[in-house]
ZAROKOL-928541 format. One line per 5 residues: number of its first residue (from 0); for each residue y, x negated, z negated of C-alpha. Coordinates in nm, 2 decimals. Layout:
BEGIN
NUM) Y,X,Z ~ ... .
This chain:
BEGIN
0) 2.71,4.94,1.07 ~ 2.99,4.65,1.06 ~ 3.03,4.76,0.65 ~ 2.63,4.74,0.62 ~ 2.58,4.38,0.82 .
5) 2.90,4.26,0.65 ~ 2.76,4.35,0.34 ~ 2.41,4.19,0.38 ~ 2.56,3.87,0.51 ~ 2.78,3.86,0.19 .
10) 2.48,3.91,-0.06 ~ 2.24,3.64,0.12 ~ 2.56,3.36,0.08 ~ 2.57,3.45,-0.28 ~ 2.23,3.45,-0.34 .
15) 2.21,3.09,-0.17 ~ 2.53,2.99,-0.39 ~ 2.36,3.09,-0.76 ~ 1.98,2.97,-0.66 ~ 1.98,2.60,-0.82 .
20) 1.93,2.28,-0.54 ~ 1.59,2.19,-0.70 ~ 1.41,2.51,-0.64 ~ 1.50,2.49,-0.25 ~ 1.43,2.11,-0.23 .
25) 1.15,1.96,-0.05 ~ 0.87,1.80,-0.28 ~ 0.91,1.48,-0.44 ~ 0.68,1.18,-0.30 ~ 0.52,0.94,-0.56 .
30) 0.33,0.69,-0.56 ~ 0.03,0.68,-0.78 ~ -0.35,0.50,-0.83 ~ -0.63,0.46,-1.02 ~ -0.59,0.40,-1.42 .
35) -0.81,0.61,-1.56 ~ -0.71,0.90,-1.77 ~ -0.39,0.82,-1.69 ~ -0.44,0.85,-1.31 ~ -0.68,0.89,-1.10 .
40) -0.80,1.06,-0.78 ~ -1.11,1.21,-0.88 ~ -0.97,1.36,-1.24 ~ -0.82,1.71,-1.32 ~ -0.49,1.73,-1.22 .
45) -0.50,1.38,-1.13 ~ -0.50,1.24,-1.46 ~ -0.30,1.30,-1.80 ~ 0.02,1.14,-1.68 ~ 0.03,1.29,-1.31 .
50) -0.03,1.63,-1.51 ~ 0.28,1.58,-1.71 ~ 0.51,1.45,-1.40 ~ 0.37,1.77,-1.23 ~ 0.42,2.01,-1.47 .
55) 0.80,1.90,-1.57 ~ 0.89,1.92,-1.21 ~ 0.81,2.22,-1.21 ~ 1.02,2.35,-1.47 ~ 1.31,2.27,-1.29 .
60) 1.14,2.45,-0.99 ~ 1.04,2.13,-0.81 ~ 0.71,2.01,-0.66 ~ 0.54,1.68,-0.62 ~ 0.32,1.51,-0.37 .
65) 0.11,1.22,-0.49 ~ 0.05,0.94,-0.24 ~ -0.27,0.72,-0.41 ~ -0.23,0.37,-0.26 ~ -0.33,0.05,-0.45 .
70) -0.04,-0.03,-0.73 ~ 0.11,-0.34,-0.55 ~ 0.20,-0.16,-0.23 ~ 0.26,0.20,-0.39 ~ 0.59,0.02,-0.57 .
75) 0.66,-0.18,-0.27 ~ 0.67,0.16,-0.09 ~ 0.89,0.29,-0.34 ~ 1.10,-0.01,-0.35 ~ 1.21,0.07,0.00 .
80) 1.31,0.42,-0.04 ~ 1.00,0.52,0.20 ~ 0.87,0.70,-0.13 ~ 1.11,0.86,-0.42 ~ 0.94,0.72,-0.74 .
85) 0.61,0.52,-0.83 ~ 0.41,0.62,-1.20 ~ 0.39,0.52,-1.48 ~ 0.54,0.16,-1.57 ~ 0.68,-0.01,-1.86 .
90) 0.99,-0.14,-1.85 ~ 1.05,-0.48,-1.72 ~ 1.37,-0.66,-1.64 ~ 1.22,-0.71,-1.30 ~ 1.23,-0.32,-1.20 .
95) 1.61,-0.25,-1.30 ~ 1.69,-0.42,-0.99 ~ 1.53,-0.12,-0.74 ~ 1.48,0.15,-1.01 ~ 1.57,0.43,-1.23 .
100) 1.39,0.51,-1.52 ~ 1.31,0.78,-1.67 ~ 1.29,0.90,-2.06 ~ 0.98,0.77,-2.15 ~ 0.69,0.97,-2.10 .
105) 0.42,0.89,-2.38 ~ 0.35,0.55,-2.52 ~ 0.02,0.35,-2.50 ~ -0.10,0.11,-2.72 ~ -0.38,-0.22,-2.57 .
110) -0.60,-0.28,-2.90 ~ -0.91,-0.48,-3.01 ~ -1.24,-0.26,-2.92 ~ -1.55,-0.41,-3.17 ~ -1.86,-0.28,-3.26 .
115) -1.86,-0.12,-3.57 ~ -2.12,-0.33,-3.74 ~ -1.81,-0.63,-3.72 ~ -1.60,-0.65,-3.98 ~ -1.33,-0.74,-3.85 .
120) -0.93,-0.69,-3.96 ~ -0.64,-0.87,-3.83 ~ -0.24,-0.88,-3.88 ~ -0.15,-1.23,-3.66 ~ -0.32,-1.40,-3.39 .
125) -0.46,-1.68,-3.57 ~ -0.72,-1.50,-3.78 ~ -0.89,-1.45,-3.45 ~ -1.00,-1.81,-3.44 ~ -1.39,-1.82,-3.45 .
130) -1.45,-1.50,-3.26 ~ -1.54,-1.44,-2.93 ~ -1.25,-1.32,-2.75 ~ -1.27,-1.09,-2.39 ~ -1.08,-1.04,-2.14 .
135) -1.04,-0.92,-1.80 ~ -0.90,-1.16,-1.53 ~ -0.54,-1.07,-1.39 ~ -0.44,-0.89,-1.68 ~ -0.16,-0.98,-1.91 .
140) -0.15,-0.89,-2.28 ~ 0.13,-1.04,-2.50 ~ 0.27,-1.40,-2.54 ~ 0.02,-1.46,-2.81 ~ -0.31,-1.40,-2.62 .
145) -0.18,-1.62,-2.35 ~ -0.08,-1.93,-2.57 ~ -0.41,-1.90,-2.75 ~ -0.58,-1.89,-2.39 ~ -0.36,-2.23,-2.30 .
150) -0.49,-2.39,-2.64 ~ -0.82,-2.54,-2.73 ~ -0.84,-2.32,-3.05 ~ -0.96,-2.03,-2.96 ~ -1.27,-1.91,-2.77 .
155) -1.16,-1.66,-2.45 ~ -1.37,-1.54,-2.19 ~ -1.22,-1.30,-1.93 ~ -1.45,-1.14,-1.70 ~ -1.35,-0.91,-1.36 .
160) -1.28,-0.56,-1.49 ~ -1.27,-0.39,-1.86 ~ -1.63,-0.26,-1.76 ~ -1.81,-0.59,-1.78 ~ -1.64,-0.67,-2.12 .
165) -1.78,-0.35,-2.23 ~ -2.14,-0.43,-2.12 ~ -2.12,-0.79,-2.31 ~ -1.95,-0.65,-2.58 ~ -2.26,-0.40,-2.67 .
170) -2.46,-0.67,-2.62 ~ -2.27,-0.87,-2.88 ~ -2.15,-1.17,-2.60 ~ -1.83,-1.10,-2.72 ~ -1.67,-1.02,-3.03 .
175) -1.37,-0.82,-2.94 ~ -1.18,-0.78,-2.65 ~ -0.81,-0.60,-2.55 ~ -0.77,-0.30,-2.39 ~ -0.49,0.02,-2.39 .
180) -0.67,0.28,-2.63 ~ -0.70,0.51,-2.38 ~ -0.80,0.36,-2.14 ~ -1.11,0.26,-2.32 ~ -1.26,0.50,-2.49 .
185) -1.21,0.70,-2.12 ~ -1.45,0.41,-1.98 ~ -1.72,0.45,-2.31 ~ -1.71,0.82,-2.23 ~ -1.81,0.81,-1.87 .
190) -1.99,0.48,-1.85 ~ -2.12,0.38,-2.16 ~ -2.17,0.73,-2.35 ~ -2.45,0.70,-2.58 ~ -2.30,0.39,-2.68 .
195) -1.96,0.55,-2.80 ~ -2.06,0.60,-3.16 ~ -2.12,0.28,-3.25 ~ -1.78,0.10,-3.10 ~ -1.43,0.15,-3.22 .
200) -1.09,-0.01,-3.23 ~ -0.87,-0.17,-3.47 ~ -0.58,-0.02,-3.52 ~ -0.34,-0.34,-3.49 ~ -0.12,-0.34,-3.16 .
205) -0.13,-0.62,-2.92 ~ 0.17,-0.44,-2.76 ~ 0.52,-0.54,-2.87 ~ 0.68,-0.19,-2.98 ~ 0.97,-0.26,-2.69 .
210) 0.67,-0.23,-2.44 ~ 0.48,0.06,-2.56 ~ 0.64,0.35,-2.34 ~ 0.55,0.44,-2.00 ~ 0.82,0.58,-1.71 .
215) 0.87,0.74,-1.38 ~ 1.03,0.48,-1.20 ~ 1.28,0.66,-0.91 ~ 1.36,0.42,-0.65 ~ 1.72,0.35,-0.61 .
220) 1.69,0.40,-0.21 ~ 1.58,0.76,-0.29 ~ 1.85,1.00,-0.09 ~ 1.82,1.24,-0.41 ~ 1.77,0.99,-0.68 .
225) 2.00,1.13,-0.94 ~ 1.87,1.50,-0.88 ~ 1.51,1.35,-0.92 ~ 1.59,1.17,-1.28 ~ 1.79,1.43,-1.42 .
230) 1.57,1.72,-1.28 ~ 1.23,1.52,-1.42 ~ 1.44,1.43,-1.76 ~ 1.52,1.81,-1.86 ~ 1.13,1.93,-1.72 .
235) 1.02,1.68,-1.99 ~ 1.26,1.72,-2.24 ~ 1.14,2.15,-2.21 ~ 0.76,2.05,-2.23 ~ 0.83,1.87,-2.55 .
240) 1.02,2.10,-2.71 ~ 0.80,2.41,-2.57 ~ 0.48,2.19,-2.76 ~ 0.33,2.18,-2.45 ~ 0.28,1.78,-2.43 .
245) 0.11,1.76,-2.76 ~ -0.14,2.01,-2.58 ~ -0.18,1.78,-2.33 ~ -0.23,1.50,-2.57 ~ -0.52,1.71,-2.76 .
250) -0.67,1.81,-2.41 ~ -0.65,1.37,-2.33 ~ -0.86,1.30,-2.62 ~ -1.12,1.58,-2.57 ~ -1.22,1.50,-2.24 .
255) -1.07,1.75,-2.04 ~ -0.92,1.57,-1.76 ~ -1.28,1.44,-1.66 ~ -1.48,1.62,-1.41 .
């Protein structure tokens, strides 16, 4: 009997000793919100990019809870260590301070939306004078658009969410107006949808190159901040390689994550 309960005792510590920390460890908190198909409460899966976090947490056997607050207090939340990570950002000298970031996830791109009956091309900022020019207040879009908004050369009309700027832009109010790729054709598809065929986008950037990726950002306050990172950083790095995130991608531009 002493052998037998010896021997059990022996074979649960080593068990304990060879199972890896993540799979025992309690889920990871993050704070996430409404950007739609990136995130979003009422998608599949919560949106592409929660889908992604989720599924390379879990290839290091970890699992994530997803507290949706509004984006301002989510990341002052996970400033203060109350929550492990906030998603997704783009870098910014004013996050290093309080977090981590992590290999970048995908990249976005904010382009020009037009009707298709507009010719319109573009390479720098100034051949946008004489258009009509959206945009949507409290948004920033690169150092040009804001200089040209300061001047008296251009004409720029911002309006209170991407949704609006849609509406005026069928009805030819505007010319063209900014948006992340996305992002827009995600609003067409659900708002605007027998209107989708005769929009599109040019395929110019507004977004500096430097700005185009998108990060977990793991709070520096976070008790298990370097297992998060390099736990989320090897999940992501096997979904790549596996060719599971260009199945994501596809599943992103079909329409899957919607409802």
């Amino acid at each position: 009997m002493y052998f037998t309960l010896k021997k059990l005792i022996t074979s649960y510590i080593l068990w304990v000793i060879v199972i890896p920390s993540s799979t025992i460890a309690e889920a990871i908190h993050i704070a996430n919100g409404e950007w739609p198909p990136y995130h979003s409460k009422k998608l599949k899966h919560y949106g592409f990019a929660s889908h992604i976090i989720t599924l390379a947490f879990a290839e290091e056997g970890m699992s994530v809870k997803y507290d949706f607050l509004p984006w301002k207090r989510g990341m002052y939340m996970a400033k203060q260590g109350k929550l492990d990570g906030t998603a997704v950002w783009r870098k910014k000298d004013e996050f290093q301070k309080y977090f981590y970031y992590s290999e970048p996830i995908f990249e976005t791109e904010t382009v020009f939306f037009h009707l298709k009956s507009l010719t319109f091309h573009w390479k720098k900022f100034s051949d946008l004078k004489g258009l009509v020019i959206g945009g949507t207040i409290g948004y920033g879009y690169n150092k040009d658009y804001d200089l040209a908004e300061k001047s008296n050369q251009y004409s720029i009309k911002r309006v209170i969410s991407d949704e609006i700027n849609f509406h005026k832009l069928i009805l030819s109010r505007i010319d063209i107006f900014p948006i992340t790729k996305e992002v827009g054709y995600h609003i067409l598809k659900t708002k605007f949808p027998s209107k989708v065929n005769i929009i599109t986008h040019h395929p110019t950037p507004l977004t500096p190159e430097a700005e185009r990726s998108l990060h977990l950002l793991i709070s520096k306050k976070s008790r298990k901040h370097e297992l998060i990172l390099k736990s989320f950083n090897r999940g992501l790095k096997k979904l790549r390689e596996k060719g599971k995130l260009t199945i994501l991608y596809n599943n992103l531009e079909q329409g899957k994550y919607i409802k």
